[in-house]
C-alpha positions as CSV (number, residue, x, y, z in Angstrom):
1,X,9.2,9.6,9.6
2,X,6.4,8.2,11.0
3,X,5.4,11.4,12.8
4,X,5.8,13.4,9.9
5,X,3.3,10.9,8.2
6,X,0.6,11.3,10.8
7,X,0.5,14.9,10.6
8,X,-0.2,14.6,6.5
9,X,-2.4,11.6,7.2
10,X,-4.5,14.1,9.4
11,X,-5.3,16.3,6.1
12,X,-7.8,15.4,4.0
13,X,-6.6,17.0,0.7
14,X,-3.6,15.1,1.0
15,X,-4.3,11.8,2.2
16,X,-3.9,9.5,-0.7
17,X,-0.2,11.0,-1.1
18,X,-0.1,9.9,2.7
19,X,-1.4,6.1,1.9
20,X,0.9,6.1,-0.9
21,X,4.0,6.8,1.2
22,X,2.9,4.7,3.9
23,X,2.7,1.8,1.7
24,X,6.3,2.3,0.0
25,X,7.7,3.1,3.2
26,X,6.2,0.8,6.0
27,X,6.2,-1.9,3.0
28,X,2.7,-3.2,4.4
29,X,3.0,-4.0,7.7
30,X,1.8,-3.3,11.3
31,X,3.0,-0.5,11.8
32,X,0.7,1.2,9.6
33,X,-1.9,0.1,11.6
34,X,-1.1,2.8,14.6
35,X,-1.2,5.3,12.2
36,X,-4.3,5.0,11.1
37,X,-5.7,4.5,14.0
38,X,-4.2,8.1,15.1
39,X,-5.8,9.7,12.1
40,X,-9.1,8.2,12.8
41,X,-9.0,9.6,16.3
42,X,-8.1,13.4,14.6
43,X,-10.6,12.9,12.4
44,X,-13.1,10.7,12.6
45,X,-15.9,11.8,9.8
46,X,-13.0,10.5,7.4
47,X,-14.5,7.0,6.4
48,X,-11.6,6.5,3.8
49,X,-9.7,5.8,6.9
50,X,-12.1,3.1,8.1
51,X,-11.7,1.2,4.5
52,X,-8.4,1.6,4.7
53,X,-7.7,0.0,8.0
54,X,-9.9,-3.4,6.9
55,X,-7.5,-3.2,4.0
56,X,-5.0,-3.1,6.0
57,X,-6.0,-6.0,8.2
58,X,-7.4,-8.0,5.5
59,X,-5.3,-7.9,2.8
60,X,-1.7,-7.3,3.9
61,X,-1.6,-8.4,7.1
62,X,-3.6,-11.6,6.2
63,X,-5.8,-11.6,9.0
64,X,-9.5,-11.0,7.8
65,X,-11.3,-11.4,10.6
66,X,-9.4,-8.4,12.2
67,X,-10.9,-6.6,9.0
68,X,-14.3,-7.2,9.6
69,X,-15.4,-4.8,12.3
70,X,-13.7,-2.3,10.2
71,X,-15.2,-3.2,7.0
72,X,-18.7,-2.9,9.1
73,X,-17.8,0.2,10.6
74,X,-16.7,1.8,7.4
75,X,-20.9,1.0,5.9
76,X,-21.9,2.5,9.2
77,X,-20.6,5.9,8.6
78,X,-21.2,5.2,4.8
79,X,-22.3,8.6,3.5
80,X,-23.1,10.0,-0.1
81,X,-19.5,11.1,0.0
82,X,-17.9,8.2,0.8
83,X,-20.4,5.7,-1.1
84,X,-18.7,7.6,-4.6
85,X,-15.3,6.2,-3.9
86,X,-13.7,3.8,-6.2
87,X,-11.4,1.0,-4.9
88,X,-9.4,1.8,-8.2
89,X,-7.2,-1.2,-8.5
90,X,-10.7,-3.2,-8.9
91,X,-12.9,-0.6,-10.4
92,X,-15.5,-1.5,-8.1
93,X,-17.0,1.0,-5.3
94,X,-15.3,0.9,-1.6
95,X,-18.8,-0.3,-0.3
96,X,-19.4,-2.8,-2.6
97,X,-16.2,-4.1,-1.6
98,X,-16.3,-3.9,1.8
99,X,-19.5,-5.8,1.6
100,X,-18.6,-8.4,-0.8
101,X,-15.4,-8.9,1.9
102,X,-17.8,-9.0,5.0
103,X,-19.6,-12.2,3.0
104,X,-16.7,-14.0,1.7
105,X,-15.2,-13.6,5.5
106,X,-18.1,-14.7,7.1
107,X,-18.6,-17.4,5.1
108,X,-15.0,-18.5,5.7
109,X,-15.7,-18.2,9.0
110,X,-18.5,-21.1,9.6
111,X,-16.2,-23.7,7.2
């Protein structure tokens, strides 16, 4: 399975059906982590993929400070492209929440 997931994680066109999957099949946890990491290396211009690995870190492995060099990775390839996209369950744009994240982390981070 997880092969098979890669290969359609490599794909742009089809890469939210592949983060949909993931997330129904690996039910959230580290092993989602490799693949991503995979896809990034087969295609790195695909910032979704940088977003998506803080995400991953941050919010359902509950370890936010892991996130952070992904979240500031993700606004260092930010591109016109990739500054349109919607974090859809918040309505609110992928770099405004990565950014808003970096903050609130930091700021947990000197308490």
């Amino acid at each position: 399975m997880t092969g098979k997931l890669i290969n359609v994680l490599i794909r742009d066109e089809q890469i939210s059906m592949a983060l949909y999957w993931s997330q129904v099949y690996l039910q959230h946890d580290s092993a989602w982590i490799p693949i991503l990491k995979r896809a990034l290396e087969a295609n790195p211009a695909n910032n979704r993929i940088r977003f998506k690995m803080a995400y991953q870190y941050d919010i359902y492995l509950r370890k936010p400070f892991e996130a952070l060099p992904w979240y500031r990775e993700f606004l260092k390839y930010l591109t016109p492209e990739t500054e349109k996209l919607y974090y859809s369950a918040l309505q609110v744009p992928y770099s405004e929440y990565a950014k808003n994240r970096i903050k609130e982390i930091s700021g947990n981070r000197n308490k």
